[in-house]
N, C-alpha and C positions, 0 to 999 in steps of 0.2 A: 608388649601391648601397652598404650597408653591408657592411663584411667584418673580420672577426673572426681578427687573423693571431696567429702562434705568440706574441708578448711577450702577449696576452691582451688589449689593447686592439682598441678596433672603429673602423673608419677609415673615411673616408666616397671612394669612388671615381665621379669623372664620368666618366658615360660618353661615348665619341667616337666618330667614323665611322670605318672602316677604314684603317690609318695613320695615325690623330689619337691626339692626346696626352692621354693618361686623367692629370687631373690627382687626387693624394690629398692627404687634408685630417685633420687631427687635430683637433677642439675649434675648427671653421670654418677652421685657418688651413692655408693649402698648405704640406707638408713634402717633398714632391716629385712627379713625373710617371713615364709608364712608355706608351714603344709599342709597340705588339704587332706583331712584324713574323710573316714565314711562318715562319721559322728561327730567333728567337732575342726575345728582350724586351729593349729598352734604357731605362733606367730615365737619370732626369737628381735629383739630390741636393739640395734647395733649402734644407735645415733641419736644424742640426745634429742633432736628432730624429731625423732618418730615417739608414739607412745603405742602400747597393745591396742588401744581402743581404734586407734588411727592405722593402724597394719588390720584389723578384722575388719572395719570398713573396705579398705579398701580390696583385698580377699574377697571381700561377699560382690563389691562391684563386679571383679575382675571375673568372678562364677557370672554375673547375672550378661556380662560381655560376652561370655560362650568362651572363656578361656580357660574353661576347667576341664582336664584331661578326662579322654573316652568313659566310660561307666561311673564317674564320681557324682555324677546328675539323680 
């Protein structure tokens, strides 16, 4: 799924089964992941690219796009 976060760039998010790791990708290449737990999102930092605040952003978009797996709503 494509998602469109606050720095203005569009970042490509896999989707995963509940509890799996939605990996995000910039220009094909992975800058980091993010799972969506009931309470809280943990994101993991893989690219100096990316920062925490910038992987939860973009996580909260990717929920509000309906990309969040069945019961995590």
């Amino acid at each position: 799924m494509k998602i469109k976060a606050r720095d203005g760039k569009v970042y490509e998010v896999d989707k995963a089964p509940p509890g799996g790791s939605h990996t995000v990708r910039l220009d094909g290449a992975a800058i980091g992941s993010f799972v969506l737990e009931e309470s809280e999102t943990k994101v993991t930092v893989s690219d100096p690219r990316a920062t925490e605040i910038l992987l939860v952003d973009i996580a909260d978009r990717f929920v509000a796009e309906g990309g969040a797996p069945m019961g995590m709503l």
